[in-house]
N, C-alpha and C positions, 0 to 999 in steps of 0.2 A: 239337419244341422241347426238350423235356426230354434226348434221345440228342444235340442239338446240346451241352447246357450241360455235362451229363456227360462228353462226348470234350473239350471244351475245358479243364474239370478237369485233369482225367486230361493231357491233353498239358504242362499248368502244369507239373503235379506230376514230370511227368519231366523236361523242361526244367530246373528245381528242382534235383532231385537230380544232374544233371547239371553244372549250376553247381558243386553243394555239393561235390564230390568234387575237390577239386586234389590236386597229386602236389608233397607234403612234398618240401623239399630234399634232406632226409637223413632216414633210418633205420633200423630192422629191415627186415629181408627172411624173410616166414614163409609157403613157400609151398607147396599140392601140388597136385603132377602126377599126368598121366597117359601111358604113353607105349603105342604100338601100333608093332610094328615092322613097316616094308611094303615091298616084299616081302620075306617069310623070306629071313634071308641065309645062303645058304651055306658055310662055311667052305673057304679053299683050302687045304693043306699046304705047306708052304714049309720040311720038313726040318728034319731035327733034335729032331721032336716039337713043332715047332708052326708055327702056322694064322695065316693073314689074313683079316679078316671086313673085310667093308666095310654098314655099318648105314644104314637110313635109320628115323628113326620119325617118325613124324605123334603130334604134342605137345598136350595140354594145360591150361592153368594157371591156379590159384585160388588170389589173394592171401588166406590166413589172417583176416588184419586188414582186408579192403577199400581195401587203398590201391591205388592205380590201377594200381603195378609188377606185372606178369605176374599181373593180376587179369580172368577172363574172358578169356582170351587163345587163340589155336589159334598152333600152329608146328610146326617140322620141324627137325630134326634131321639134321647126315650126320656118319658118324662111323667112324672108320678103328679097329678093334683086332687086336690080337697076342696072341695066348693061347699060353701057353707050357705044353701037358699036363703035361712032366717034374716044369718047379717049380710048378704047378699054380698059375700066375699072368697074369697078361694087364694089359695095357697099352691105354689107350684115349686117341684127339686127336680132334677134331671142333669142329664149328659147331652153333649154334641161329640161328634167327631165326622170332619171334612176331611177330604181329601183333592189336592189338585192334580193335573197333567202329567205330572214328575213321581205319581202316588206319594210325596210327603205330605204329613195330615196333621193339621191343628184338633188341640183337645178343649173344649170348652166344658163348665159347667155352669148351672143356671139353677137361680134358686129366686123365688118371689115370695115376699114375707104378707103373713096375715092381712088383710084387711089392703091392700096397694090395689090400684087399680087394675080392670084384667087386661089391659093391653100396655102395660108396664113393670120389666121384669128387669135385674140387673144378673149378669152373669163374669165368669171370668176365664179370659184362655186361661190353662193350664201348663199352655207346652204346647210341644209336637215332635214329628221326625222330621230327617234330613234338615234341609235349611229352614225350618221354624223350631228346629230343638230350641231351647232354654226360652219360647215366647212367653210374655207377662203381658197379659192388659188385665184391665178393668173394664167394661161399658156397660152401658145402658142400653137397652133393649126397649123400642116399641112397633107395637103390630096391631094392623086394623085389617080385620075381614075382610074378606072379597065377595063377592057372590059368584054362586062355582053353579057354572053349566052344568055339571055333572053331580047327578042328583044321590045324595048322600055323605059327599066330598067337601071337608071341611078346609080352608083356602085360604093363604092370609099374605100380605105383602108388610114389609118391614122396615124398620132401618136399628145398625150396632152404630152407636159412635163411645169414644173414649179416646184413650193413648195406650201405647204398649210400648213395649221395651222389650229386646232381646238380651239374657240374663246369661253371659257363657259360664258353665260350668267347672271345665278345666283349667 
């Protein structure tokens, strides 16, 4: 009787917090990642002194604040860059798409212009499903390396900050 009344607690109590958590119209966006790149990509030559890498990383993200935006989330990443040895610069475009607990998923893209430093990129949600349909930000993107026990695995810890806005359609 007593393991019966305790799990029915305890189910309240998440149920509860579950309620309690809605996703603000608008706000900050303060968040960090993690990214694992899979498989090591290997750079092609493309002349001239520089390279095409084609990235995928397996993503992910803890909203700062606990708001629901890219809080607890897993995603992926594919991402196109150009690294230029000469000017010792690289250019990166790509996509994210996360997904939370409830499978509704935020769409991100991310694009870093010529010559920006390489652990700074700016991207933009796009949207998403269920309760992140209509999302808008803007953020700024930076990432510093890790050194990864596992040898060949490229590792990087992160943080998104900005504001967004949820955009209703109908």
């Amino acid at each position: 009787m007593y393991v019966r009344v305790t799990t029915a607690l305890a189910a309240v109590t998440l149920v509860s917090y579950a309620q309690a958590q809605t996703l603000p119209p608008e706000g900050e966006l303060h968040v960090t990642f993690t990214a694992t790149q899979e498989p090591p990509a290997k750079p092609m030559p493309i002349g001239d002194g520089k390279q095409y890498v084609q990235v995928n990383l397996v993503m992910s993200a803890v909203n700062d604040q606990g708001n629901p935006i890219l809080n607890n989330m897993g995603g992926r990443c594919q991402l196109t860059r150009l690294v230029d040895d000469k000017a010792k610069t690289y250019e990166s475009h790509g996509y994210c798409a996360y997904t939370d607990a409830d499978n509704d998923q935020i769409f991100e893209k991310c694009d870093s212009k010529p010559g920006s430093a390489a652990n700074q990129n700016s991207c933009e949600l796009t949207g998403g499903t269920g309760k992140f349909q209509g999302l808008q930000a803007s953020v700024a993107i930076t990432t510093v390396l890790v050194k990864s026990s596992y040898e060949g695995a490229l590792q990087s810890i992160g943080h998104k900050n900005g504001t967004y806005k949820i955009v209703k359609t109908n």
